[in-house]
C-alpha positions in Angstrom: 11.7 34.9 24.8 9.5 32.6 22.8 10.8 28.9 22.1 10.5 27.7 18.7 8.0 24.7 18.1 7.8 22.3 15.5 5.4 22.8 12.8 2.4 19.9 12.4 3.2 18.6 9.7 7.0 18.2 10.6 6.4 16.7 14.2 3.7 14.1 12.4 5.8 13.4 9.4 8.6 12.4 11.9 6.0 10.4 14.3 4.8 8.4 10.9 8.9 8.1 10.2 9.2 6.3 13.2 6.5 4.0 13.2 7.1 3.2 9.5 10.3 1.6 10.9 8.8 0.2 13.6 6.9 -2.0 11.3 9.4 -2.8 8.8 9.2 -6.7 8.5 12.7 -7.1 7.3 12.1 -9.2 4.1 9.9 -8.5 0.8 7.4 -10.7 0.1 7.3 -12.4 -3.7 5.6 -9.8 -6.0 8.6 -7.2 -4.4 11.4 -8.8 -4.6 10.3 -10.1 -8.0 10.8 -6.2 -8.3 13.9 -6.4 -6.3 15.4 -9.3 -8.6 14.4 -6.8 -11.6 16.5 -3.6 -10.5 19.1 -6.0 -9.0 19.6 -7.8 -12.3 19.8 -4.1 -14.0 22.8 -3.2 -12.3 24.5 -6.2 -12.1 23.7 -7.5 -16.1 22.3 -10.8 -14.5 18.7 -12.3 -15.1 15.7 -11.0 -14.0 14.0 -14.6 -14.1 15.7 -16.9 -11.7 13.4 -19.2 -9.9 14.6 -20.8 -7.0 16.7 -24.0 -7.3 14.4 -27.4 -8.1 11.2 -25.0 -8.2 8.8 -26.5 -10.6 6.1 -24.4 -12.1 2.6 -25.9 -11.4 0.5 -23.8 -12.8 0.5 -21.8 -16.4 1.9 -18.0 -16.1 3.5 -18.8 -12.7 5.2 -15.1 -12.0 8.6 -16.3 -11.4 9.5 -17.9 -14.8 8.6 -14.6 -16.6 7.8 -14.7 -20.4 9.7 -14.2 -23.3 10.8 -10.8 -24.2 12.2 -8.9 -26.6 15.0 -10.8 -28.4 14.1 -14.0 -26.9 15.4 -12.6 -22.7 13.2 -13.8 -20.3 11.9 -10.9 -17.7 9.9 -10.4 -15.5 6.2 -9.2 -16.8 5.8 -6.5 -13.9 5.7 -3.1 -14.6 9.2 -1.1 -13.6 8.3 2.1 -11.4 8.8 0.3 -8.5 11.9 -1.6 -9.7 13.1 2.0 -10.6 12.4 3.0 -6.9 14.1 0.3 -5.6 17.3 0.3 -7.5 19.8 3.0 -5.1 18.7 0.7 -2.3 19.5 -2.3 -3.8 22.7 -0.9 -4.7 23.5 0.2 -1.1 22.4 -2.9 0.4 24.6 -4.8 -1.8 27.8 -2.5 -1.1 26.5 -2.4 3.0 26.9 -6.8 2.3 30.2 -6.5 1.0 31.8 -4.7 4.5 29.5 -7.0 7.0 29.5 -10.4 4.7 27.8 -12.5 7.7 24.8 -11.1 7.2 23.2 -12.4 3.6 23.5 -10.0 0.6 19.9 -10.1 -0.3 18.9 -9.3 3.6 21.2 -6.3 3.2 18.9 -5.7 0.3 15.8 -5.8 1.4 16.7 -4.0 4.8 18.1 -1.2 3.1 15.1 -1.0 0.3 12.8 -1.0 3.1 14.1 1.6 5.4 15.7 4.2 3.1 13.3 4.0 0.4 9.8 2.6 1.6 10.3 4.1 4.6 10.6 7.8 3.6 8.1 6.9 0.9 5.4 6.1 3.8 5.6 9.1 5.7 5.4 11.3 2.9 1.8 9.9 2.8 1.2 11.7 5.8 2.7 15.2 3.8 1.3 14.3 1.1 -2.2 14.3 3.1 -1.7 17.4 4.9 -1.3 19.5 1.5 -4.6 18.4 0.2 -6.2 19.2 3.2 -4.4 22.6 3.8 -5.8 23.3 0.3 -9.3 22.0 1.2 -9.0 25.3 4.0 -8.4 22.7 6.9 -6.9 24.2 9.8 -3.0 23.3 9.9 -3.7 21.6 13.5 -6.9 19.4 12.0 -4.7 18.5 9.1 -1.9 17.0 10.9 -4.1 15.3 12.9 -6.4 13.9 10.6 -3.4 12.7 8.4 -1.3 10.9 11.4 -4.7 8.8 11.7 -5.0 8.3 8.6 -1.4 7.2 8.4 -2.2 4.5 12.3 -6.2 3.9 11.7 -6.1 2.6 7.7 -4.7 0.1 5.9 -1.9 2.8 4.7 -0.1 1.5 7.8 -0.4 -2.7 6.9 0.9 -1.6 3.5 3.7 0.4 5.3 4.5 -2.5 6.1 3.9 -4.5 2.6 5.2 -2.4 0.0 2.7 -4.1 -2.5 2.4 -1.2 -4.3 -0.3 0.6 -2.5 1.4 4.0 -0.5 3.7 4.2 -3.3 0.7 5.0 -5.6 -1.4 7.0 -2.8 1.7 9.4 -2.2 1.3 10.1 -6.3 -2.3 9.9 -6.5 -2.4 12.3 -3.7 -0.1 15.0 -4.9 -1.4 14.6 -9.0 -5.1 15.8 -6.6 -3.7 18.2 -4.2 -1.5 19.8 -7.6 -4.3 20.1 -9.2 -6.5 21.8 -6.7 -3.5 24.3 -6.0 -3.0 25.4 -10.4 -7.0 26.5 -9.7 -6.4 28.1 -6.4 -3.0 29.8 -7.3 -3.2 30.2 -11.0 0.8 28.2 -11.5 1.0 26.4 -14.7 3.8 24.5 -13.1 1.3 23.0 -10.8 -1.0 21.6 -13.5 2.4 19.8 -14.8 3.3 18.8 -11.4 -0.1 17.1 -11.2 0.4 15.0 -15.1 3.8 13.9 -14.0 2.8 12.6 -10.6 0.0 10.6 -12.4 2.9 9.6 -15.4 5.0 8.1 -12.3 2.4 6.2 -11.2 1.4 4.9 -14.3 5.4 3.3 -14.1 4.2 1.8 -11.1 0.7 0.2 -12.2 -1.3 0.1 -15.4 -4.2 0.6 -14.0 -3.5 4.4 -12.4 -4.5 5.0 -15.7 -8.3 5.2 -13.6 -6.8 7.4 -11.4 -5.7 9.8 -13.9 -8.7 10.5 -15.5 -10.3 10.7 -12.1 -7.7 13.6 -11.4 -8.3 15.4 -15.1 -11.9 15.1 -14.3 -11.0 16.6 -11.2 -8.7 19.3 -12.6 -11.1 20.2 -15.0 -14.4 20.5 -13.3 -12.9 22.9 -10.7 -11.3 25.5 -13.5 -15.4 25.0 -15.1 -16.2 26.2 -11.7 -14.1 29.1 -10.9 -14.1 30.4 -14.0 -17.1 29.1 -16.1 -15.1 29.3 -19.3 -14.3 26.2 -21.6 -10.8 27.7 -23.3 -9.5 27.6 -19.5 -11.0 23.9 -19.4 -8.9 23.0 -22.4 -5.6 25.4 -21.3 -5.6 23.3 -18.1 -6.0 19.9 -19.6 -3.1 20.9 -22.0 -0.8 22.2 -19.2 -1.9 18.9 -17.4 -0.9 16.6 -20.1 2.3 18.1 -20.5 3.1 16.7 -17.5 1.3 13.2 -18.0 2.5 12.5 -21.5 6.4 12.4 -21.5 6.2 10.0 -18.8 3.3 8.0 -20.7 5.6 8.0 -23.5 8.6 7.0 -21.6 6.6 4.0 -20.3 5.6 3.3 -23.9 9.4 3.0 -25.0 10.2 1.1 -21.2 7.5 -1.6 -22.9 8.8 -1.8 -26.2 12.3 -2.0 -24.8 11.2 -5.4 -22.8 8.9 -6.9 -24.8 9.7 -5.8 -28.3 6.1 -3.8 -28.2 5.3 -0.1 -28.2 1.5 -1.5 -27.7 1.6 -4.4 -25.3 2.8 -4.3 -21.8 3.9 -7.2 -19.3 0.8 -8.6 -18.9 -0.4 -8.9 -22.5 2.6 -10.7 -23.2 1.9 -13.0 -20.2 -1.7 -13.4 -21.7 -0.3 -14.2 -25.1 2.2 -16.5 -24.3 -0.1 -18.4 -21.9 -0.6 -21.2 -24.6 2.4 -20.6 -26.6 5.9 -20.4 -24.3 7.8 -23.9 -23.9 8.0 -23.4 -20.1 4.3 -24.2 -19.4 4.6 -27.3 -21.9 2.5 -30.4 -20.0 0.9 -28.1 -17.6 -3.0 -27.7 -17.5 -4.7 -25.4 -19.8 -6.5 -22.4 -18.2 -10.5 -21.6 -18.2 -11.2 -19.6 -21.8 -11.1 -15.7 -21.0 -8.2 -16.1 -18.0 -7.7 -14.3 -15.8 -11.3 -12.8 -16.6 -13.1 -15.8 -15.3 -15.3 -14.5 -12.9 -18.9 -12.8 -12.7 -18.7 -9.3 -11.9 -20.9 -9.7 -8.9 -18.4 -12.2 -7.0 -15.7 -9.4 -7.6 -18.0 -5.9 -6.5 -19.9 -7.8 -3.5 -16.2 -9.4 -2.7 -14.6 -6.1 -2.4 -17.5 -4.6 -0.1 -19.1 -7.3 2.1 -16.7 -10.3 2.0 -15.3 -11.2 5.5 -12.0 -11.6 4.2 -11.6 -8.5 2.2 -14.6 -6.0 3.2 -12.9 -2.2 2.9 -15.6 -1.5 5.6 -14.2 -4.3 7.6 -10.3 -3.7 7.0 -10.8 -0.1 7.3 -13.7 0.3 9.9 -13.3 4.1 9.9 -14.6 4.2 6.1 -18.4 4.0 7.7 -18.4 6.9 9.9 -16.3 8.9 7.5 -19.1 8.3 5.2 -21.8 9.2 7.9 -19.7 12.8 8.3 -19.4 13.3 4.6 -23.3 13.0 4.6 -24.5 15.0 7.3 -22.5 17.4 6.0 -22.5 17.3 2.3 -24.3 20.6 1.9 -21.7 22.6 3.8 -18.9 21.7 2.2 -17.0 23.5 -0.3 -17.7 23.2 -3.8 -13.9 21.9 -4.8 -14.6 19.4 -1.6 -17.9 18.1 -3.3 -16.4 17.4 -6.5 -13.2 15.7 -5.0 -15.4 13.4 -3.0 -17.5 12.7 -6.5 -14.5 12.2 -8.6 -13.2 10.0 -5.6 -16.5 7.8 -5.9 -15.7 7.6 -9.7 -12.8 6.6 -8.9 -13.7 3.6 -6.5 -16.6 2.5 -8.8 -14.2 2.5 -12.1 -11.9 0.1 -9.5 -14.8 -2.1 -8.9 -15.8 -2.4 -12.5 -12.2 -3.1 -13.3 -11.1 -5.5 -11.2 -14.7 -7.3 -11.0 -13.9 -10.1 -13.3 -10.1 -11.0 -12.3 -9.5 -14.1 -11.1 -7.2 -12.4 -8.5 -10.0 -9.4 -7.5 -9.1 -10.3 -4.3 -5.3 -9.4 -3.7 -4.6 -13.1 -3.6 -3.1 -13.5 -0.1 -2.7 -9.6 0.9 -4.3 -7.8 3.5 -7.8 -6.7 2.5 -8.6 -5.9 -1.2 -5.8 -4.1 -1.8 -6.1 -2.9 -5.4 -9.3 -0.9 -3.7 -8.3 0.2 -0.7 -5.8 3.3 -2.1 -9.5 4.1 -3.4 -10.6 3.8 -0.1 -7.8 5.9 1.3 -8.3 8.8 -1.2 -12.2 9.2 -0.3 -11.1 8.8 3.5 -8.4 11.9 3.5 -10.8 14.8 3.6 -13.6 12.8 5.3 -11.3 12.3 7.9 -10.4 16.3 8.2 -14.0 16.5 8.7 -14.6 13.9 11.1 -11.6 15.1 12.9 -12.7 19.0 13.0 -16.1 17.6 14.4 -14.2 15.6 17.5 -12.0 17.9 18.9 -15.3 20.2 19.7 -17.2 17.6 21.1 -16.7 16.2 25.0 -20.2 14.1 24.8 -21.2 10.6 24.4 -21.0 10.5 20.4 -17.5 12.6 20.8 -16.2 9.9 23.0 -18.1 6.9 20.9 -16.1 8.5 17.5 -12.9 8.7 20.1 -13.5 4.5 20.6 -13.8 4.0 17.6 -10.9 5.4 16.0 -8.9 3.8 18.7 -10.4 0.7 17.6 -9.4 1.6 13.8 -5.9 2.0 15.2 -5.8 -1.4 17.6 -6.9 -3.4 14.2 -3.8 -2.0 12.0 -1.7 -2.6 14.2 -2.9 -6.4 14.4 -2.6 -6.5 11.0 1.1 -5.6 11.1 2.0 -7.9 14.5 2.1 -11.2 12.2 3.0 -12.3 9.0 0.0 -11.8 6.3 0.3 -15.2 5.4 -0.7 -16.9 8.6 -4.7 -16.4 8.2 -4.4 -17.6 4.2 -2.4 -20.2 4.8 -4.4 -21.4 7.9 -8.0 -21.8 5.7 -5.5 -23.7 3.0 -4.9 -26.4 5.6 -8.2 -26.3 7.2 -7.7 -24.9 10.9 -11.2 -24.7 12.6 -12.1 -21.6 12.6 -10.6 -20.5 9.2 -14.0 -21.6 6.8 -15.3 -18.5 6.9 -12.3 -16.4 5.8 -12.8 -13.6 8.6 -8.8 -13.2 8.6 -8.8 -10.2 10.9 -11.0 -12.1 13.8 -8.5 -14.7 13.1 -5.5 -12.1 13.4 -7.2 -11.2 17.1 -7.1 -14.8 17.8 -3.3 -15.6 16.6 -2.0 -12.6 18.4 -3.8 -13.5 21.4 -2.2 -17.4 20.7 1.3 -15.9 20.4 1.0 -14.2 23.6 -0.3 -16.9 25.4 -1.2 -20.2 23.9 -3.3 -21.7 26.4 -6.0 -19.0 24.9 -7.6 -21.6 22.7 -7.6 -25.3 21.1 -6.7 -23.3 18.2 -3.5 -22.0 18.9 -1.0 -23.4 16.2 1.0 -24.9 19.0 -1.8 -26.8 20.1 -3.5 -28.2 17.1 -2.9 -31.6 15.4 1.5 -31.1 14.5 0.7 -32.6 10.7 -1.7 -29.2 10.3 0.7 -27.2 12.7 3.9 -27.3 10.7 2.3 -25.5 7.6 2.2 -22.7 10.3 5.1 -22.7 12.1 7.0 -20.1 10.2 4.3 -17.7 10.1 3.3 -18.3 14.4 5.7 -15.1 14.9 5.8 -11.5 15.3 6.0 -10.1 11.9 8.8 -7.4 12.8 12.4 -7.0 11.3 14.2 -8.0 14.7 11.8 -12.0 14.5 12.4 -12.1 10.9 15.9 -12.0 11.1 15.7 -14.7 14.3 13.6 -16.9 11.8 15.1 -16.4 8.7 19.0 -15.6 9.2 19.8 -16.8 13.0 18.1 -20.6 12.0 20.4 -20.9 9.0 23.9 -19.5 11.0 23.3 -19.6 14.5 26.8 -17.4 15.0 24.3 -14.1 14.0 22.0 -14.6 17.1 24.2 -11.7 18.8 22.9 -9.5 15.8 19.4 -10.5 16.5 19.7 -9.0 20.3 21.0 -6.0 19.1 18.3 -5.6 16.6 15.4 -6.6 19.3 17.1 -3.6 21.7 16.9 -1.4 18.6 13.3 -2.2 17.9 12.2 -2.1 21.1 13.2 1.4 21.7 11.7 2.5 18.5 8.4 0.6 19.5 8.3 2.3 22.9 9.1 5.8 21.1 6.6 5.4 18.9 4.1 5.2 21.1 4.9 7.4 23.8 5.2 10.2 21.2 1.8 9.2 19.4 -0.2 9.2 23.0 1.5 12.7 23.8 1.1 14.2 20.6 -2.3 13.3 20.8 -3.0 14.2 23.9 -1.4 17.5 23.4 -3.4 18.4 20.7 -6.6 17.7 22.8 -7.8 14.1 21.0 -8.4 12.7 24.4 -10.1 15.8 26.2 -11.5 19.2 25.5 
């Protein structure tokens, strides 16, 4: 009698499950729970703009006093998809608060966005992958594969861990490509539509998808040029497509003119208008002329590819020798697979273009550039299927070398994850030797190492001068739910430490699962010997 065996995708789904809790940090930082203020003050008919008590703006269009919308309400001048996203968990959390009061409301909040919907929302990157490359004709074993690492060697797993945004939009961006690719291959019209709305959602979540759209239509449409060399299908696709993408367009449209009083300006135009004009920044310091475009484009394009801080080559080190498999084998590929990977470097290069001259090209204090790196992550999906469907048929030296350095890939995401991502910004803000150059992931190696054992260097937070060393106290931690909630929660009511050993057990089980399954799964699959 044969025994039933999960299918790929299901057992790697569940692995990237696991591990997105594993790495939940149990709080939200600022921009999202801006977003968590938003859906919370939805429900609840409070204010969206509440800054903390005594906080004094320092700086023209400081985030947290919001601008003036329609009818003279303050909100928030974020966009709402992921305030949408957000809003059941909220809701939970806040009824979870009211039958265990000791623990805070807005911890119940934030644990309960993060695990029931970021959580999901992660792993479904790894589905998500595994569709495009089933429909690239990747074999169902080299798919699940190739997307599990994707999910463990990228930046998808730091910002598994910061819901900034960035998997929120891959999981959309993906499915808008992969249901695009399917309308040509299975002739559905409720594909094409599939793939507008995807795009429509995450236009909700950022403005500027609207790149990734019309890297999809160009997508969409060059593959129906190619299979059946006829413009009137060209055009019956784009139609079906935009059937899909316009409703939700349109819906975003009246979402705007609901907040700001504006079917033609969204949150951050009214920032940009009110920058000069709205009482709150009244005595403040004007802003350089053309804010936030205040930079050369150079300083943002060379930033995003060769800066030490925010390098994708260097935050994702297995973009390079995806790249190196893409061009040895360019001329084998598929067609559909050549044009993806050229709509994909559109894509990036509309990114770089876009983002070139904002004073915050950079991501500000996040991990890596991260309004590239879903970019990155896009051109890395079938790259990786390729690189993948190379190793596992190789036992010699370059099979093992590609073997390292994934492993390598994986070993730097996780350090990413282990701490806060404030620790590295916050160390070259108060000078600690070793910061100048801004190479925060050598710097991640080094405060991991410090946490384990401080005697590792002179500069270990615990060792350096204690006026530098108390800017960094509260980020010299693990950056996992179980420490936040010692850090946080247990230092303001000492009567919750009992929670905090129950969590620690918790996450320590999951931690160990985790990776006992990920090292068996792997090694079941033949990643560590053929």
């Amino acid at each position: 009698m044969k025994t039933k065996t999960l299918n790929p995708i299901v057992k790697v789904a569940l692995i990237a499950l696991l591990w997105a809790m594993v790495v939940v940090p149990g709080e939200l930082f600022l921009d999202t729970t801006l977003r968590l203020n938003m859906a919370h003050a939805w429900w609840t008919g409070t204010e969206e703009v509440a800054p903390p008590p005594g906080y004094q703006a320092k700086v023209r269009g400081d985030i947290q006093f919001g601008v003036i919308g329609a009818g003279g309400k303050r909100v928030i001048a974020y966009e709402v998809g992921q305030s949408m996203l957000m809003l059941p968990g909220d809701w939970v959390g806040q009824q979870l608060h009211q039958v265990f009061p000791a623990i805070a409301s807005k911890t119940w909040r934030q644990w309960t966005v993060l695990f029931l919907i970021f959580a999901p929302i992660n792993a479904a990157v790894v589905v998500a992958s595994y569709w495009l490359l089933k429909l690239f004709n990747f074999d169902s074993l080299i798919a699940a594969v190739s997307s599990l690492i994707l999910f463990l060697g990228t930046t998808v797993l730091h910002y598994a861990q910061a819901p900034q945004h960035n998997n929120q939009l891959l999981v959309l961006v993906v499915v808008g490509y992969a249901a695009a690719l399917a309308y040509v291959l299975k002739k559905q019209n409720y594909l094409a539509v599939l793939s507008g709305a995807a795009l429509g959602l995450a236009l909700l979540i950022r403005t500027t998808s609207t790149l990734h759209a019309l890297t999809v239509l160009l997508f969409l449409s060059g593959c129906v040029f190619y299979e059946n060399r006829k413009w009137q299908e060209v055009v019956k696709a784009i139609g079906i497509w935009l059937g899909g993408y316009l409703p939700i367009m349109l819906l975003s449209r009246y979402v705007d003119y609901l907040r700001y009083g504006s079917f033609w300006i969204n949150g951050k135009m009214a920032e940009q208008q009110q920058l000069a004009t709205d009482p709150v920044w009244s005595g403040l310091p004007n802003l350089p002329p053309d804010y936030p475009l205040i930079n050369p484009p150079s300083e943002g394009i060379l930033g995003v590819l060769l800066s030490p801080a925010k390098s994708i080559f260097v935050y994702d080190p297995l973009l390079i020798p995806c790249l190196v498999i893409g061009v040895l084998l360019w001329r084998k590929l598929h067609p559909f697979l050549q044009w993806y990977l050229v709509t994909i470097g559109i894509n990036v290069g509309l990114h770089l273009v876009a983002y070139s001259r904002f004073v915050f090209w950079h991501g500000d204090s996040a991990w890596a550039s991260r309004y590239h790196v879903t970019s990155a992550h896009l051109l890395m999906i079938p790259l990786l299927g390729l690189l993948v469907q190379w190793l596992l048929n190789r036992r010699e030296l370059y099979g093992w070398l590609v073997r390292g350095i994934i492993v390598l890939a994986i070993v730097c995401q996780l350090a990413s994850v282990a701490m806060p991502h404030q620790m590295e910004v916050t160390q070259k803000q108060v000078n600690v030797p070793g910061s100048r150059l801004d190479f925060r992931l050598a710097q991640r190696f080094l405060n991991v190492g410090c946490l384990l054992n401080d005697s590792l260097s002179a500069r270990c937070t615990t060792r350096i001068a204690p006026e530098t060393g108390r800017y960094l106290r509260k980020y010299n931690r693990f950056g996992f739910l179980p420490f936040t909630f010692l850090a946080e929660d247990v230092a303001d009511n000492p009567s919750l430490k009992f929670i905090y050993y129950i969590l620690l057990i918790a996450w320590t089980v999951m931690a160990i699962a985790a990776v006992w399954v990920t090292i068996s799964y792997l090694y079941s699959v033949g990643f560590f010997y053929r």
